[in-house]
Residue frames as qw, qx, qy, qz and C-alpha x, y, z in Angstrom:
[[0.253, -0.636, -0.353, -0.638, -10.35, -38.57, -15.03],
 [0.628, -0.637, -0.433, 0.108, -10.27, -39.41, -11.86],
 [0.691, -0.103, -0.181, 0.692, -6.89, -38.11, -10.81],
 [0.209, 0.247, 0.036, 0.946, -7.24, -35.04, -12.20],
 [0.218, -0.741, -0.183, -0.609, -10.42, -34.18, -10.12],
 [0.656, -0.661, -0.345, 0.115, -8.59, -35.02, -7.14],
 [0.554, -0.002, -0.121, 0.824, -5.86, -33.30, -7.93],
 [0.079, 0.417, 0.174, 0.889, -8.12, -30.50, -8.60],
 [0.732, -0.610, -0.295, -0.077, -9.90, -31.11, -5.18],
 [0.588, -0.670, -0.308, 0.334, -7.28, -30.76, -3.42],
 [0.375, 0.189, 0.050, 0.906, -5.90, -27.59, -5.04],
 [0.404, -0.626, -0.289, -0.602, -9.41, -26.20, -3.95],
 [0.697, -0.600, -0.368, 0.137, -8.68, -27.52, -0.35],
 [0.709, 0.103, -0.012, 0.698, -5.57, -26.42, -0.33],
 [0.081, 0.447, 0.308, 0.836, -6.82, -22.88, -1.21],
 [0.677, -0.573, -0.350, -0.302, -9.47, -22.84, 1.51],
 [0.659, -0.598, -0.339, 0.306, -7.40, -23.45, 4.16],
 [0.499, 0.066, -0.092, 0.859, -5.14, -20.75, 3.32],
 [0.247, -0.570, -0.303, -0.723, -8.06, -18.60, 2.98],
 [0.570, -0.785, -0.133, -0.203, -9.25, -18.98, 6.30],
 [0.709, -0.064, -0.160, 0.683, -5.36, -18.73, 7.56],
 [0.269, 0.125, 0.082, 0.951, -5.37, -15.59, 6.11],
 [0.148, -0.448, -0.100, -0.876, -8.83, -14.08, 7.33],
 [0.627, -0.481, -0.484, 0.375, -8.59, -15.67, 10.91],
 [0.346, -0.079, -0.313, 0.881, -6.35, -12.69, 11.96],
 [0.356, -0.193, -0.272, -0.873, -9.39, -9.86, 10.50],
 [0.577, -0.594, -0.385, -0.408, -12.37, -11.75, 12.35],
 [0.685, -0.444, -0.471, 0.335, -10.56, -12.29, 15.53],
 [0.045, -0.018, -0.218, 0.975, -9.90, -8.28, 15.79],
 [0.426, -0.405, -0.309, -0.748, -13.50, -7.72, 14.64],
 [0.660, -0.462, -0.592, -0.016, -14.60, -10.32, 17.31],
 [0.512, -0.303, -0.459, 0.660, -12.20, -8.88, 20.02],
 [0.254, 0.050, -0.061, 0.964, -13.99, -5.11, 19.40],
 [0.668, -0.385, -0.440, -0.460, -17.21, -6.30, 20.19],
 [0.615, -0.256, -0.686, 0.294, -15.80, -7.45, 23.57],
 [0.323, -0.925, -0.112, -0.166, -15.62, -6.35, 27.04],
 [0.152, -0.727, 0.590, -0.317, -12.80, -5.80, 29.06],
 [0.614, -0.358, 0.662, -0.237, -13.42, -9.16, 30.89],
 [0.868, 0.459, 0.191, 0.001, -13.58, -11.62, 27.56],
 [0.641, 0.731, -0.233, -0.026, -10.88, -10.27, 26.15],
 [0.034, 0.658, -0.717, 0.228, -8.70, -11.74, 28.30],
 [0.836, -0.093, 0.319, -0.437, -10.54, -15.03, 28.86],
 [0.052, 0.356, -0.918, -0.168, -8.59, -18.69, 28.59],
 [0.461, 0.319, 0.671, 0.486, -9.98, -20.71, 26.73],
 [0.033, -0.176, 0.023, 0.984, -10.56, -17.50, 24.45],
 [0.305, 0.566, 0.732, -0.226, -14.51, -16.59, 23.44],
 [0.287, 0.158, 0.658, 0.678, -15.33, -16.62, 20.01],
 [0.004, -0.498, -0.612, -0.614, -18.87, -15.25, 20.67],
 [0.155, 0.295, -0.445, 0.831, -19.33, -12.55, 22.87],
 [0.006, 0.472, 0.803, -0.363, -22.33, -12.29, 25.21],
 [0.315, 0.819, 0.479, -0.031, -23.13, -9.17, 24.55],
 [0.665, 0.400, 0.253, 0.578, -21.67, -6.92, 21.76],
 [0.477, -0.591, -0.256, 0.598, -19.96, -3.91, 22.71],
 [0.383, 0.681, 0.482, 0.396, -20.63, -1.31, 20.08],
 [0.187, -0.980, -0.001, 0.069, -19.66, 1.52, 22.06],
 [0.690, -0.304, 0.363, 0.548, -16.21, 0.38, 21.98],
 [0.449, 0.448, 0.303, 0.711, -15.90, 2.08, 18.51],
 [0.055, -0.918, -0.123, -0.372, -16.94, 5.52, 20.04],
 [0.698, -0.643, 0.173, 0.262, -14.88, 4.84, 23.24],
 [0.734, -0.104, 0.318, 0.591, -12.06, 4.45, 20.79],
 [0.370, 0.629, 0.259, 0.633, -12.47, 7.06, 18.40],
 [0.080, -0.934, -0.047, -0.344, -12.89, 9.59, 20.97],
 [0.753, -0.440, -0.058, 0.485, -9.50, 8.17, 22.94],
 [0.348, -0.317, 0.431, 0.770, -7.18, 10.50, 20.86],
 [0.275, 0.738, -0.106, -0.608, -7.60, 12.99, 18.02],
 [0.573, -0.267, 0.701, 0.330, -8.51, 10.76, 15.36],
 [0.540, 0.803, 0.249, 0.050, -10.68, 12.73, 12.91],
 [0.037, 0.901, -0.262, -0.344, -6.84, 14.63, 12.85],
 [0.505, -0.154, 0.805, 0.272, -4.99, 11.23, 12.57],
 [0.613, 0.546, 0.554, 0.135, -7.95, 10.53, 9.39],
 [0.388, 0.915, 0.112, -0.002, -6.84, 14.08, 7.81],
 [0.212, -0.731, 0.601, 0.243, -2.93, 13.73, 8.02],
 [0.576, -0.023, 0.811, 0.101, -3.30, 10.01, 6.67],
 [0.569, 0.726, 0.376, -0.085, -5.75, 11.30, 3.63],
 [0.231, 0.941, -0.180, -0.171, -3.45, 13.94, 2.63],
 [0.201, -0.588, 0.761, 0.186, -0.38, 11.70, 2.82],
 [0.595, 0.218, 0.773, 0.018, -1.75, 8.64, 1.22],
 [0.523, 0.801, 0.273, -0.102, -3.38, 10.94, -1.76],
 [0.099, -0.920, 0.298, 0.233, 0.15, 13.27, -2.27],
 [0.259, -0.485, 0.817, 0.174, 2.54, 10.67, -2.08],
 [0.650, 0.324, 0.687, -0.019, 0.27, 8.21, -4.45],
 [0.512, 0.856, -0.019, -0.074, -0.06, 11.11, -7.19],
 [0.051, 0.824, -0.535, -0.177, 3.46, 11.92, -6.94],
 [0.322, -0.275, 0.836, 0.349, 5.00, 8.56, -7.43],
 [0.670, 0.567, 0.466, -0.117, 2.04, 7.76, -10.05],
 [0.447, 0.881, -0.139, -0.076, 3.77, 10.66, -12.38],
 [0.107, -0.667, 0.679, 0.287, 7.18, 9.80, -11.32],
 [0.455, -0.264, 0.827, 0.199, 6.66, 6.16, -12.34],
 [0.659, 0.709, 0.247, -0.046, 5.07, 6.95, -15.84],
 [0.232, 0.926, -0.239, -0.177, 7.33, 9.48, -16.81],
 [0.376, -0.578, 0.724, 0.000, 10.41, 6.90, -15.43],
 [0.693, 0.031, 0.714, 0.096, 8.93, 3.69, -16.78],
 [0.763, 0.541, 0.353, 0.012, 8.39, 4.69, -19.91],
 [0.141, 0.873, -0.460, -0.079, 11.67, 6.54, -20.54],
 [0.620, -0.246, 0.740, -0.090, 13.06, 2.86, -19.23],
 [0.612, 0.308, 0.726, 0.064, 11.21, 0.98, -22.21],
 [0.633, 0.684, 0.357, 0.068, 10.98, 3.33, -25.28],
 [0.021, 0.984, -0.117, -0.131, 13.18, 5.64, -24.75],
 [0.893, 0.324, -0.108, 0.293, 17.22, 5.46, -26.12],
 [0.036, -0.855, 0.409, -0.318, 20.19, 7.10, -24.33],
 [0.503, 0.421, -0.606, 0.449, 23.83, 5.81, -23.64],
 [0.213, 0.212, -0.757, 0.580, 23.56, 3.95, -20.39],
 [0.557, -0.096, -0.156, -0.810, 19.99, 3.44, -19.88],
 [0.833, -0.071, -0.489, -0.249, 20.26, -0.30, -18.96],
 [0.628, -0.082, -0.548, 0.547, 22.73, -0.48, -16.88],
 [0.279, -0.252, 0.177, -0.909, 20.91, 2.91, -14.89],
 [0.840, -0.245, -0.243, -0.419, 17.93, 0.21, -14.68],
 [0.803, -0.241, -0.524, 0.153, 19.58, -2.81, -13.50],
 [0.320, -0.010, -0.618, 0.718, 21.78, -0.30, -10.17],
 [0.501, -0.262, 0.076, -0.821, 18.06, 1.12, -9.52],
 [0.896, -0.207, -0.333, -0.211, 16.92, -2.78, -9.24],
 [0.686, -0.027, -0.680, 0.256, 19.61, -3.25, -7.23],
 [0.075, -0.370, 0.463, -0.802, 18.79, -0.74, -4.71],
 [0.752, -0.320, -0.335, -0.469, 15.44, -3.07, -3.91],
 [0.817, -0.195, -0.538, 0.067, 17.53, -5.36, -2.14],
 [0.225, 0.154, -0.458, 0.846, 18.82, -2.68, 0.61],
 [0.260, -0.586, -0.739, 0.207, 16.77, -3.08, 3.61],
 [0.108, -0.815, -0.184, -0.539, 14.64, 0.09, 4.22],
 [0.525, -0.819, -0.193, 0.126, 15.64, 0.09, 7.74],
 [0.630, -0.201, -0.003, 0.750, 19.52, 0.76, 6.94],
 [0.366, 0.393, 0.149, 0.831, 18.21, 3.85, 5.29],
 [0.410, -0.756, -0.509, -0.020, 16.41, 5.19, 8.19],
 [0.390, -0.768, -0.074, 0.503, 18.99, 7.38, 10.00],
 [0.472, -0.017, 0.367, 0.801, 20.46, 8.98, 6.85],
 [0.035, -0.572, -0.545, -0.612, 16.87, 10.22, 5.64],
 [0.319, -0.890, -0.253, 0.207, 15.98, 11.34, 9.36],
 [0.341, -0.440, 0.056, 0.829, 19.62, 13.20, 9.34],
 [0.135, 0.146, 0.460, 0.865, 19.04, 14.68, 5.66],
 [0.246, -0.662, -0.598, -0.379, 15.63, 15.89, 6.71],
 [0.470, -0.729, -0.276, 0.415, 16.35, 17.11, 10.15],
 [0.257, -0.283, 0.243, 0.892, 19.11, 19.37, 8.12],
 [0.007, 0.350, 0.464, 0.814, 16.55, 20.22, 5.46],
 [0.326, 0.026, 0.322, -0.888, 14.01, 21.59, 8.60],
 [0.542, -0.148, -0.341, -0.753, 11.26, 19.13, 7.69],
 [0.221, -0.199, -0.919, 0.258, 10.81, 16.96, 10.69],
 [0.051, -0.481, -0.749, 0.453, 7.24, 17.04, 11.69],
 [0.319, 0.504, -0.286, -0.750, 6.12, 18.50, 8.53],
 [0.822, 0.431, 0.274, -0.250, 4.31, 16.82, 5.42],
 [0.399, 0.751, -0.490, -0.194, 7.16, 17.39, 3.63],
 [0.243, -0.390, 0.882, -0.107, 8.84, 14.44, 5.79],
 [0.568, 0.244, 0.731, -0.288, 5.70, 12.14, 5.22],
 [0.467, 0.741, -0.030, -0.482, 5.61, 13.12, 1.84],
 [0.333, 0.812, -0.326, -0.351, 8.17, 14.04, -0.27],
 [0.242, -0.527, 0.800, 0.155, 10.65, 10.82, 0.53],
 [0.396, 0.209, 0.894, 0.025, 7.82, 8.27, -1.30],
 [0.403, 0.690, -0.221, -0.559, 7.33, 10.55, -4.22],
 [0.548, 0.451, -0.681, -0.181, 9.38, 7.33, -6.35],
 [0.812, -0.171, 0.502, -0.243, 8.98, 3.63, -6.24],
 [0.035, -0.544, 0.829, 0.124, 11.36, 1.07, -7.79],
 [0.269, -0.042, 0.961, 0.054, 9.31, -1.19, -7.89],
 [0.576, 0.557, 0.383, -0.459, 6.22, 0.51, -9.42],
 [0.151, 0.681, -0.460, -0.550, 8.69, 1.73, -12.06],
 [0.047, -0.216, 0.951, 0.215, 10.21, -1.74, -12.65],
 [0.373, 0.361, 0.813, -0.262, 6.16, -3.00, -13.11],
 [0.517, 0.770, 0.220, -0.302, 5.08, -0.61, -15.56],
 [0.205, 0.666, -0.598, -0.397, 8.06, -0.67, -17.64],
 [0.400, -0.030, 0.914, -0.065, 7.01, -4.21, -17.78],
 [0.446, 0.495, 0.703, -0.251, 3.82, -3.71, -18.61],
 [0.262, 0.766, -0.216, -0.546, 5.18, -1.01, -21.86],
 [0.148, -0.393, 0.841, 0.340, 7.65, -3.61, -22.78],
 [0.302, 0.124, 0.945, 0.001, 4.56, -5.64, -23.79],
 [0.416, 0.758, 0.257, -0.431, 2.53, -3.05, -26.06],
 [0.770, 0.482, 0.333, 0.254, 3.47, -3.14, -29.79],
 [0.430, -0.393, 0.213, 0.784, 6.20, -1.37, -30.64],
 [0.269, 0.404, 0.642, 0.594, 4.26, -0.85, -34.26],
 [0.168, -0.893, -0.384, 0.165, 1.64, 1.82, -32.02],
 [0.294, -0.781, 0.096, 0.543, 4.96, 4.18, -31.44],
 [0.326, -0.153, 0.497, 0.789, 6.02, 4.04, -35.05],
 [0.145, 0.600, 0.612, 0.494, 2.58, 4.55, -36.36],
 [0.145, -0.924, -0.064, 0.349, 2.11, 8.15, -33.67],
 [0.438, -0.525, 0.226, 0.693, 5.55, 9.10, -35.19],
 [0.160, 0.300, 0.737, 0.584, 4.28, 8.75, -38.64],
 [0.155, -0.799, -0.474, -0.335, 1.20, 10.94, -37.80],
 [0.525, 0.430, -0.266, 0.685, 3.64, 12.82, -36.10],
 [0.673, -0.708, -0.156, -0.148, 3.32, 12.40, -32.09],
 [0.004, -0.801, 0.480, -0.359, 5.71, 13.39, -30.07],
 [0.407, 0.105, -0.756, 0.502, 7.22, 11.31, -27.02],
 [0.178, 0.180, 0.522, -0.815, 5.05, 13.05, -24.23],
 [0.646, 0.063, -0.020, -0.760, 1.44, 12.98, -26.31],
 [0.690, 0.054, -0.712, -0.119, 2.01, 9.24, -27.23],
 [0.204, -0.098, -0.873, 0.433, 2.70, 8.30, -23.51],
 [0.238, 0.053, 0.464, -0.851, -0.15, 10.22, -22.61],
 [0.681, 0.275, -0.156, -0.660, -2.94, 9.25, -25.48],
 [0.669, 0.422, -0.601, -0.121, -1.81, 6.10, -26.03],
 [0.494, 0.180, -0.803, 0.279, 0.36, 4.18, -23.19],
 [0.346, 0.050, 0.657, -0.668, -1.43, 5.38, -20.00],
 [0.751, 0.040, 0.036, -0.658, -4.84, 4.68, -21.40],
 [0.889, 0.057, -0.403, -0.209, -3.47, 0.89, -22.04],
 [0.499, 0.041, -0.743, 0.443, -1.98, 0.56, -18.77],
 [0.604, -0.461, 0.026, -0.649, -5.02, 1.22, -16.62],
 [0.926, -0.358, -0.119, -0.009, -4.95, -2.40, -14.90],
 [0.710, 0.260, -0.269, 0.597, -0.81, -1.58, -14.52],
 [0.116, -0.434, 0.158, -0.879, -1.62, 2.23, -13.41],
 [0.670, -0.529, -0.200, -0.480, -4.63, 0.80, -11.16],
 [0.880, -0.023, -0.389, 0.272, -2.31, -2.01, -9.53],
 [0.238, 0.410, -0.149, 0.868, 0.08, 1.08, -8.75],
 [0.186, -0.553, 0.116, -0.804, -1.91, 3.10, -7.01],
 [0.813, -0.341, -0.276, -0.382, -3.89, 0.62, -4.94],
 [0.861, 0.065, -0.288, 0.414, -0.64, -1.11, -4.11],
 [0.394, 0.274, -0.295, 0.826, 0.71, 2.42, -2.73],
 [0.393, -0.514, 0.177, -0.742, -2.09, 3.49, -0.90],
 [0.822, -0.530, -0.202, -0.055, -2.80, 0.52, 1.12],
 [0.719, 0.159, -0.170, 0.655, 1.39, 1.12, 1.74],
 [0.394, 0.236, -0.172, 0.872, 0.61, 4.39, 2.94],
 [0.686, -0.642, -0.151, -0.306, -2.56, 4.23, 4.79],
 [0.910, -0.301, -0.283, 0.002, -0.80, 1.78, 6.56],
 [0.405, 0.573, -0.415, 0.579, 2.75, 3.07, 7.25],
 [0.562, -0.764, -0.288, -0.130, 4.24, 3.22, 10.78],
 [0.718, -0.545, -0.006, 0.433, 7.45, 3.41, 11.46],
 [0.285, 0.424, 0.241, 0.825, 8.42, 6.13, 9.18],
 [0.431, -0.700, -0.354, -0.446, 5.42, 8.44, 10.75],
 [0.625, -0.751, -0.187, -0.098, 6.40, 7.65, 13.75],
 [0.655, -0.176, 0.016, 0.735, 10.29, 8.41, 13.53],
 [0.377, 0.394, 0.366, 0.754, 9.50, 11.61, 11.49],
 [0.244, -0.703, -0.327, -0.582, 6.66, 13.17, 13.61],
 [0.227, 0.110, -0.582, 0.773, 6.50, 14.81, 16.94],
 [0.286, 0.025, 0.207, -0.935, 3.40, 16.45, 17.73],
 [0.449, 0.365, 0.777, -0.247, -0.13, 14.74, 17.52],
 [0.603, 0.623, 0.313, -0.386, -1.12, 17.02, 15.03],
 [0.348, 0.422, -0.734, -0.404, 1.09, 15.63, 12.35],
 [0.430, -0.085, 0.898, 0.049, 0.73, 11.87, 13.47],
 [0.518, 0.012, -0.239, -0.821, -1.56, 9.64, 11.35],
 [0.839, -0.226, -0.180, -0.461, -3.87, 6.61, 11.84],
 [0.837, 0.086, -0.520, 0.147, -1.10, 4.01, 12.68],
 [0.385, 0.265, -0.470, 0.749, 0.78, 5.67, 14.81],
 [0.366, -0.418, 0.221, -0.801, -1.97, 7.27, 16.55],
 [0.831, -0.351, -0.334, -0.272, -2.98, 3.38, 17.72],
 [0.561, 0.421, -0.433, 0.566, -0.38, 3.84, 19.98],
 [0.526, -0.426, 0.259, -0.689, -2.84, 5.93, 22.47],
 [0.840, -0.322, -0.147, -0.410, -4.10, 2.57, 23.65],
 [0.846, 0.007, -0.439, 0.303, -1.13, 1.64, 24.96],
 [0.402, -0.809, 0.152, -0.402, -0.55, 2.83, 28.69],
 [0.218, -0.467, 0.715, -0.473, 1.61, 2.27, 31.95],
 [0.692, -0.068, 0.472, -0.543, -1.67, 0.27, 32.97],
 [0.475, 0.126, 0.869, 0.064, -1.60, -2.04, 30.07],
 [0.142, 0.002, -0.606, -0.782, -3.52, -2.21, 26.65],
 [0.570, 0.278, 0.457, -0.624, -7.07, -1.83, 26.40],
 [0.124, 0.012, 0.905, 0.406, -7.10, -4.64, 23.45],
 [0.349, 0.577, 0.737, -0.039, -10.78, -4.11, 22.69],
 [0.075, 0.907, 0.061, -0.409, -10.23, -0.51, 21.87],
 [0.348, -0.558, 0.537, 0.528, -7.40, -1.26, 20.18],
 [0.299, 0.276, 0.889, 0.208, -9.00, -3.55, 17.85],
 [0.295, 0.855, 0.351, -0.243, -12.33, -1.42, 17.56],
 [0.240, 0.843, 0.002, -0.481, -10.01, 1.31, 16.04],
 [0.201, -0.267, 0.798, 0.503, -7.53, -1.08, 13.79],
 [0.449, 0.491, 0.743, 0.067, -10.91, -2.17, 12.48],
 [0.276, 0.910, 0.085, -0.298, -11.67, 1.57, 11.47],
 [0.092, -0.730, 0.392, 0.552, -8.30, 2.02, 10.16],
 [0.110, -0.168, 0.853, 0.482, -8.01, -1.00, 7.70],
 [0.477, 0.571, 0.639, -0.193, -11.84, -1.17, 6.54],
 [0.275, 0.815, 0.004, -0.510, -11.25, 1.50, 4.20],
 [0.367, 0.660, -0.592, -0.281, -8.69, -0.30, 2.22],
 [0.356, 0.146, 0.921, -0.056, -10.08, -3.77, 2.61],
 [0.554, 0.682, 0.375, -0.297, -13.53, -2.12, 1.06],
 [0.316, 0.780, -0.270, -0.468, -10.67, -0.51, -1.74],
 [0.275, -0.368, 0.886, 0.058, -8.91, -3.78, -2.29],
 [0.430, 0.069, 0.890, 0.135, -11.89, -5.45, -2.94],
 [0.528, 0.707, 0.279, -0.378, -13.62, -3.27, -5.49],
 [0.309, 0.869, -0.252, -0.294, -10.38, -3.34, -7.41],
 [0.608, -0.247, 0.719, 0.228, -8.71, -6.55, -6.93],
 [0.829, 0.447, 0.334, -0.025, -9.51, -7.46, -10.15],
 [0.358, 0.901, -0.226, 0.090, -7.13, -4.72, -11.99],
 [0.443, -0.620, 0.644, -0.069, -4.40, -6.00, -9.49],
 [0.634, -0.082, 0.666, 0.384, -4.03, -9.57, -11.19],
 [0.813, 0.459, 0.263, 0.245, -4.43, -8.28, -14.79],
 [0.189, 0.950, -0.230, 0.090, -2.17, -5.95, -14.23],
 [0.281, -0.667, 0.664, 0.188, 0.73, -7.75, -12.49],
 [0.782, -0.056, 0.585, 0.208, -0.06, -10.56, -15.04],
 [0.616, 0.720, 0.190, 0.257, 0.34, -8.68, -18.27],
 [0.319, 0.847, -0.392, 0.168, 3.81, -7.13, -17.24],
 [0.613, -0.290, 0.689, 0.257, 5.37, -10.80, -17.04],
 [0.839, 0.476, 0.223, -0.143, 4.08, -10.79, -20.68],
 [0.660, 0.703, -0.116, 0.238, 7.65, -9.15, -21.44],
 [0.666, -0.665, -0.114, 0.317, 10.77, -9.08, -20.02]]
């Protein structure tokens, strides 16, 4: 009896410190965007400012054109979420129910494209874009994260684990392919479909080095890229910087945590099958 509550003590400690590992980095921007200028460079560093510097978020928002940065980032974050959403329905479930001559072995050289680093494909997609005219266009920020290998390879999990009996009893009551996925499998992969999306927008709020190879002009950039203004000749204005990383990731900290839930039953119900 004993053991096991210490074991289970210190799986709770254990936990705890990682927790505050992991949301040290997040108060020490919030703290540093409350500073002044003279704190934020201060050895030992100061945890509680004198006095809190609230303007810093206007100062920062009004460095650089970031109600445009917030409307390039919306539109690219929404676009490119729908679009792979449909591609990886339509994909995963053609994966898992569907039959046709070469259908596994299509899966397993798509899984193996995961393990090619995104950066080697960087100058092929800038060339094949620059020839298709869409640098510094939506199309560039767009169109190339329309499909996701791994969302695919998650929801075709998460089919593989619905009753095969469901797709013979639509066929009997005579449902096509396309009404069954639609009446049927999406509505029971909501925590799969939620996981998705949540998983691709914080991926595409957040983006930066795409964005910033792809664009040219301010008024394409979006939020990441546009924290860039605060770096000068003179040096970084680190409080400003902070103030506006706070703006940028609050939105999908606040989405994270209204949905986190859907996120573990979804990636745990498509280990249910492999």
């Amino acid at each position: 009896m004993q053991r096991a509550a210490f074991s289970k003590g210190f799986i709770y400690l254990v936990l705890i410190i990682g927790s505050v590992c992991m949301l040290l980095p997040f108060a020490w921007m919030f703290i540093t965007s409350i500073k002044s200028p003279g704190e934020v460079m201060m050895m030992p560093p100061v945890w509680i400012p004198e006095d809190f510097k609230w303007e810093n978020y206007k100062e920062a928002w009004s460095m650089a054109p970031f109600a445009r940065y917030t409307i390039n980032s919306i539109i690219v974050t929404v676009l490119s979420t729908l679009g792979e959403l449909v591609t990886t329905i339509l994909a995963a479930y053609a994966f898992s129910r569907m039959h046709f001559y070469g259908r596994d072995i299509l899966f397993s050289i798509l899984l193996g494209t995961m393990m090619v680093p995104g950066e080697v494909l960087l100058i092929p997609n800038y060339v094949t874009l620059s020839n298709l005219g869409w640098i510094d266009q939506y199309q560039a920020l767009i169109i190339p994260w329309l499909a996701s290998i791994f969302s695919i390879f998650l929801l075709r999990q998460f089919f593989l684990g619905i009753p095969q009996e469901l797709s013979y009893a639509a066929k009997i009551d005579g449902c096509n392919n396309f009404r069954f996925l639609w009446t049927i499998m999406v509505p029971l992969a909501k925590p799969a479909l939620i996981t998705i999306v949540l998983l691709k927008a914080i991926g595409s709020w957040n983006s930066f080095l795409w964005p910033l190879i792809v664009t040219q002009s301010k008024e394409m950039r979006t939020l990441p890229v546009g924290l860039t203004s605060f770096s000068t000749e003179a040096g970084i204005n680190y409080e400003l910087l902070m103030a506006a990383s706070t703006m940028i990731i609050l939105p999908m900290i606040i989405l994270y945590f209204c949905l986190q839930r859907y996120i573990i039953e979804g990636v745990a119900k498509a280990g249910i099958k492999g």
